[in-house]
N, C-alpha and C positions, 0 to 999 in steps of 0.2 A: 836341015832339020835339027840338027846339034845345036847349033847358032840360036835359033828358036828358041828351041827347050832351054837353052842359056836365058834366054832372055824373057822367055813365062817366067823362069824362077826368081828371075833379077824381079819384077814388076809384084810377083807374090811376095816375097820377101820383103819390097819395101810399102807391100797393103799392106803389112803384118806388121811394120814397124810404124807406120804412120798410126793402125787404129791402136796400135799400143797407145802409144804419144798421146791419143784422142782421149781415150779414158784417165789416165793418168792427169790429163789435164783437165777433163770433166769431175774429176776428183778432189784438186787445189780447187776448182772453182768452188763447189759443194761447200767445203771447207771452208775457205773465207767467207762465202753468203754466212753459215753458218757462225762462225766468230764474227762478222758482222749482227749479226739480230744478238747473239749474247751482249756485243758491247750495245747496243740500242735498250734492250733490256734494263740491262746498268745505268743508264744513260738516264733512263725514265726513272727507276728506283734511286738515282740521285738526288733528280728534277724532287719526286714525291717528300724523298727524306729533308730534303732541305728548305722545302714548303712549310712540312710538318715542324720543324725545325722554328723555323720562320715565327709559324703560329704556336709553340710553346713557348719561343722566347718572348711574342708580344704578351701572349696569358700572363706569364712569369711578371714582367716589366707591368702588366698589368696591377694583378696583385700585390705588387711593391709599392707602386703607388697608391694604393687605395689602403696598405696598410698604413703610409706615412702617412695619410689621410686623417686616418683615423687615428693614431697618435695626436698627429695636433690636435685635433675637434676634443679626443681627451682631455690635453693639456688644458687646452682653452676653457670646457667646459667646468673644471676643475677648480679654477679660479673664482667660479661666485656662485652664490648660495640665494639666489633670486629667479624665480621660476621662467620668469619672463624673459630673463636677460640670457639664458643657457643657451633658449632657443637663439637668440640674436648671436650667441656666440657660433653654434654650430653652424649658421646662416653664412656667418661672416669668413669661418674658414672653410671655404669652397666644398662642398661638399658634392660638387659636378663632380672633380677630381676622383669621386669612388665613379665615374663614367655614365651619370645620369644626369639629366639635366633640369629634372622635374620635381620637385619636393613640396609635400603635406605634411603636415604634423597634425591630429585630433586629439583631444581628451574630454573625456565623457565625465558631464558632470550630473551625478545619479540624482541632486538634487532638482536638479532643474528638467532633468532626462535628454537634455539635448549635448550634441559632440560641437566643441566650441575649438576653433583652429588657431592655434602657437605659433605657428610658421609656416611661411609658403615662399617657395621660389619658383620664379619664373610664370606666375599666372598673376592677372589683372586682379583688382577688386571685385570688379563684375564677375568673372571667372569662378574667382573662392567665393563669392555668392551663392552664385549657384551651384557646385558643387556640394556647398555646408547646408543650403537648402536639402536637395537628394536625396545627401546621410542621413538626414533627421526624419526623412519621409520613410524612409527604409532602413532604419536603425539595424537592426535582425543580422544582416552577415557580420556588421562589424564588432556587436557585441560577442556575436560568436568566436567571432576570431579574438578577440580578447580573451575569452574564457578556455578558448584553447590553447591560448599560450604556444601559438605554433606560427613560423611566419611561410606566408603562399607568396606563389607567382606566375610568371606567363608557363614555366616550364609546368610547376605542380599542377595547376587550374586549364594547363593546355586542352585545346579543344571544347572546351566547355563555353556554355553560355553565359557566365557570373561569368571570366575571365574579360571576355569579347564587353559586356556592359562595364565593367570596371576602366577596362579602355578608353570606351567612349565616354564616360564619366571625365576622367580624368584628362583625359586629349593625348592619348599616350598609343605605342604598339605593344612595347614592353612595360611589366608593372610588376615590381615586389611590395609588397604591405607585411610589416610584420609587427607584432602591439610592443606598446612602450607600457612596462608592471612595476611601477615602484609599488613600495608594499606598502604604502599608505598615502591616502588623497587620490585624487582622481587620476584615472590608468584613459589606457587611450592606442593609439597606433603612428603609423608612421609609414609613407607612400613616396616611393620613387619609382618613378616610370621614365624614357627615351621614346623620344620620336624618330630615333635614327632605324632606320630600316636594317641598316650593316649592322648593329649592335647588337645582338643577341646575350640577353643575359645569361650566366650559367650559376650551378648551385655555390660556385665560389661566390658569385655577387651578393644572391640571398644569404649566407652568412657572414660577411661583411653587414649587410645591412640590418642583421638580428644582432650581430656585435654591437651594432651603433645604435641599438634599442636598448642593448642592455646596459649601456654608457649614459643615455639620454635617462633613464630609469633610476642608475646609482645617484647622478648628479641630484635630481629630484626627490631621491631620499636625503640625501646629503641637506638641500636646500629645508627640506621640511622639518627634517630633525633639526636645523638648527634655528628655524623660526620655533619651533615648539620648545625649546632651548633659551633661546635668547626672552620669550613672553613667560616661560616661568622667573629669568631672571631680571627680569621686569614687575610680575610680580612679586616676586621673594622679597626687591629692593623695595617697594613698594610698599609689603607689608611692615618690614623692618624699618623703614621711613617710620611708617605709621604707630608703630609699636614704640619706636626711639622716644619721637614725639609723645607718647602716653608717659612714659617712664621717663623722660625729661619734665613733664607734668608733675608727675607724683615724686619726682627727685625734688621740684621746687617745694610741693606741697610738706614736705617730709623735714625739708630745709626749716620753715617758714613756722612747723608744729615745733621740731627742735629747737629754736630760737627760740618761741614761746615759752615752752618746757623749761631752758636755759633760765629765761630772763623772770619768770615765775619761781625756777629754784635759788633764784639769786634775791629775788626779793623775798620771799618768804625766810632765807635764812639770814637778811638783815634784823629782819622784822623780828625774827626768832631770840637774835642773838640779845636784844635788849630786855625782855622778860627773863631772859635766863642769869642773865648778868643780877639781876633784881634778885630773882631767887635765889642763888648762889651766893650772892653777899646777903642778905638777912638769914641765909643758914649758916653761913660762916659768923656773926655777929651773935647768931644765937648761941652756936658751939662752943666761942669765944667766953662767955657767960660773962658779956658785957651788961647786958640785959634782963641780969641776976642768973642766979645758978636755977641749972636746967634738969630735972627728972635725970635717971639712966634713960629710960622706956624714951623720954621723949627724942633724948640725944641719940641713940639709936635709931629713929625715925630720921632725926636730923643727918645723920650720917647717910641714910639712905638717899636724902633728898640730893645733899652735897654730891655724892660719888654720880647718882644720875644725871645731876645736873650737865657735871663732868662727860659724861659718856654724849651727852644730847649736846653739848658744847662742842665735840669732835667732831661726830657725826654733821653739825651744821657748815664748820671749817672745812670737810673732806666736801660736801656739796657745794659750798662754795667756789675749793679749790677746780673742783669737775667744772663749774661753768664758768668759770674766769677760764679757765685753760682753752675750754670749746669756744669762746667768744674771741679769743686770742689776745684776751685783758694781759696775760701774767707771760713776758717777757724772758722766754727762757735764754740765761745767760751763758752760753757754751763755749767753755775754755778748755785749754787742755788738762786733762784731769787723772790723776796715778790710781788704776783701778785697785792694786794692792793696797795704798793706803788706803782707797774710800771702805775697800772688804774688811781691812781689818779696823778700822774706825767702827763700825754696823758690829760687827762679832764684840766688838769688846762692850758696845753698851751693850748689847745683848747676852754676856756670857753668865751673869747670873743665873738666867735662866735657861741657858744647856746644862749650866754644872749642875742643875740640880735635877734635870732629867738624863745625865748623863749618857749627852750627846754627843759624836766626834764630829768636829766639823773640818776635814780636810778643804785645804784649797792648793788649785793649779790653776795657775793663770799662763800662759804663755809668752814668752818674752817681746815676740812680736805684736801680742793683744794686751800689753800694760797702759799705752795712753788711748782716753777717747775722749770726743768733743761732749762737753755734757754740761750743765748746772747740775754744781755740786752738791746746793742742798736738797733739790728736787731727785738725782740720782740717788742719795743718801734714802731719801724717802719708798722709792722703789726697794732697795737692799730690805729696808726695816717692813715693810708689806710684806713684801715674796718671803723672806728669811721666817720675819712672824707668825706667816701662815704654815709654813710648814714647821716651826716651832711646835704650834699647835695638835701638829695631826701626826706628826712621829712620837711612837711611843717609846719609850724610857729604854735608855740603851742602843737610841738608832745610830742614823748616819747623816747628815748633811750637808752634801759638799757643792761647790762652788769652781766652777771652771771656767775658763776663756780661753777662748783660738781666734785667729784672724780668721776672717773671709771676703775675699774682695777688699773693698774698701772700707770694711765694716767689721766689728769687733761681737760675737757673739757669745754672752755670757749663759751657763745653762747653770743651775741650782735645780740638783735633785736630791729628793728624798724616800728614804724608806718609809713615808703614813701609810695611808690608808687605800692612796690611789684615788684613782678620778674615774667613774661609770662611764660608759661609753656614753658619746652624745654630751659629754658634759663640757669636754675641752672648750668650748669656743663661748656657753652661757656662762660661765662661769666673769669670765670678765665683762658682762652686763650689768647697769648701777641693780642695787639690794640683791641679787640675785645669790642664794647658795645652797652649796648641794647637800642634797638630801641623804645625811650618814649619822649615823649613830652619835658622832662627835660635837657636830652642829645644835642635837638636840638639846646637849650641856651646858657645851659654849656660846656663850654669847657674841653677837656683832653685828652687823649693819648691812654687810654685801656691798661695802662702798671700796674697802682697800683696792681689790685690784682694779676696780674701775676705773679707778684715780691712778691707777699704777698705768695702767694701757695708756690714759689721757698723757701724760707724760714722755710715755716715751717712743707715741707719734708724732707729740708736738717735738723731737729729738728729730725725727724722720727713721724713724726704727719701728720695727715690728716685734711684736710681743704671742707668744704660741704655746701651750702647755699639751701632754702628754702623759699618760699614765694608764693602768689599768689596776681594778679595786685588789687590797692585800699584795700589791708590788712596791707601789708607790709612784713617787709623780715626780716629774723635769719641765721646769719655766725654763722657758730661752727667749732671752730677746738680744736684738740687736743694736749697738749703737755708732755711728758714724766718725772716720778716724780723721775724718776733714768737713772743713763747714760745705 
């Protein structure tokens, strides 16, 4: 019985240790299934991540290349200013490459009222026949979509009936249209559709392709502004053509009166000059009391005739002188010439008459402005004009000085004086032949309005400019220029 009971216990004991062992090991088991399905889990959300993966790196690689895309189709479009030729540019660089393969171009011309097509890839003639037929049948969604300035597609228009005919319209599954709005000339749209089933457009594409409106859009402004551009400067040149031509006209006719003018004041002051010669000597012969002795009263008449004689005798010389010069008869002989002495040569026949309106005539000449190219008797003649004139118009006690400085190449002398001054408006008539101005002084003195005219003649025919300055009760500044080399 002992033995026995020994041996129950023995066989309990080792149930008790085997179901131990059973659990224990239905425990690991639990355990691994379990760490098995977490790593399967992982396993899939790998699989999933690196799918998704996958497919944002193709998006990404995607939109890289569509944005190089459209950089070139910029560049390229960018390059010409011809409506017709943009489209041929965008055509030319690939514009599959934004991942369609189907392209329209329309623009609505409101004159005509119909949508007339720029470009088209990948459809026959026939094809874009009929298509451009449809539009014109059913204008209505696409003027809409122009005026809403918004671009649709398979995603926006999903489900709908207008999306599904836009399809079949165009032979497409996938379709964005979005309007091409330059701001002036005819507006219009723009159509890419895929036939590929796998392609599914997203709102990335649709704004690439509203980019590539807004690009097609600027070039088209670009283009028009400078057609509108280019026919104003066509007509500008045109007009100025036209106008040159009128004023080349009236420059000859102007020429041709001048020459007359000329050649009428040179004959009539030959013509002049022998009457006067006449009169002048039988009033001298009379003076003379060759002819027996003559009255006072008479002689006095005679003296009057002489002295005008005289005055009408200059007067015909300085007309003379004026169109000898404008004909280019009178030969001016330009040597080098010492302004100091030609200035003080002029002041000294002239100084009778400052000492007796006691005048100061300083002069500064500049050491660098002592020699110019001139004739000397004809320079001489200017001094005695200009210096004369304001003689005349300073009053008792003034100033008249006389200066030179170099400029350039050119030597310019100014003589100014304390007179009367010159009214505005007057600087530039004043050296017109008879022309003078209207001052209190004038109505006194007598003369002709020829000095400075003959003075100007002079010293253009030099190649020198002549310009006066003044304002009334200040006084007035001649300056002209004259040339330190032939």
């Amino acid at each position: 019985m002992l033995i026995l009971s020994i041996i129950i216990t023995s066989l309990a004991t080792a149930a008790l240790l085997l179901f131990s062992k059973t659990l224990s090991l239905r425990e690991d088991i639990n355990k691994l299934r379990h760490s098995l399905q977490e790593m399967d889990e992982q396993a899939k959300l790998i699989v999933r991540t690196d799918i998704e993966l996958n497919k944002t790196q193709e998006e990404l690689d995607k939109k890289v290349a569509g944005l190089y895309a459209l950089q070139r189709i910029s560049r390229a479009i960018s390059t010409t200013l011809e409506d017709r030729q943009i489209f041929k540019m965008v055509e030319a660089n690939h514009i599959e490459e934004l991942g369609f393969e189907k392209t329209l171009v329309f623009l609505f011309d409101e004159k005509q009222n119909l949508f007339t097509p720029y470009m088209h890839i990948n459809y026959s003639q026939d094809q874009l026949n009929a298509i451009t037929a449809a539009i014109n049948q059913d204008k209505t969604f696409y003027l809409d979509l122009i005026h809403s300035q918004k671009t649709v597609s398979s995603i926006s228009l999903s489900g709908t009936e207008k999306i599904k005919e836009i399809n079949r319209l165009f032979g497409s599954i996938y379709s964005i249209l979005s309007p091409v709005l330059p701001k002036e000339g005819n507006r219009g749209f723009i159509f890419v559709g895929t036939e590929d089933a796998d392609t599914t457009p997203n709102e990335g594409d649709a704004e690439f392709i509203n980019i590539l409106s807004n690009q097609i859009s600027a070039a088209l402004d670009n283009s028009r502004l400078f057609e509108k551009t280019w026919r104003s400067q066509q007509d500008l040149e045109r007009k100025v053509e036209e106008r040159t031509k009128e004023l080349r006209n009236l420059l000859d006719e102007v020429k041709i009166i001048s020459k007359r003018k000329t050649d009428f004041i040179s004959s009539v002051s030959h013509e002049l000059r022998t009457p006067l010669t006449s009169i002048k000597g039988y009033a001298s012969i009379l003076l003379a009391g060759k002819l027996g002795n003559v009255p006072d009263e008479i002689k006095e008449r005679l003296e009057k005739i002489n002295r005008h004689s005289d005055e009408l005798t200059h007067m015909v010389n300085d007309l003379l002188d004026i169109s000898r010069i404008e004909s280019g008869k009178v030969a001016m002989k330009r040597e080098p010439q010492d302004l100091n002495y030609i200035v003080k040569t002029v002041l000294d026949l002239l100084s009778v008459q400052f000492k007796e309106k006691e005048i100061s005539t300083p002069v500064e000449i500049k050491p660098e402005a002592t020699t110019v190219m001139a004739d000397r008797s004809q320079l001489e003649r200017v001094f005695i004009n200009i210096l004369g004139n304001a003689l005349k118009f300073t009053p008792v006690k003034g100033k008249i000085s006389v200066s030179a400085k170099k400029v350039d190449d050119f030597v310019q002398i100014d003589i100014n004086d304390t007179g009367c001054g010159l009214p505005s408006g007057e600087q530039e008539k004043i050296f017109e032949e008879f022309y003078r101005v209207d001052n209190a002084i004038n109505e006194t003195v007598k003369g002709t309005g020829l000095g400075l005219a003959l003075v100007k003649r002079i010293i253009e025919a030099h190649n020198g400019k002549i310009w006066a300055k003044g304002s009334p009760g200040v006084g007035s500044t001649f300056s002209f220029t004259l040339p330190q080399k032939i």
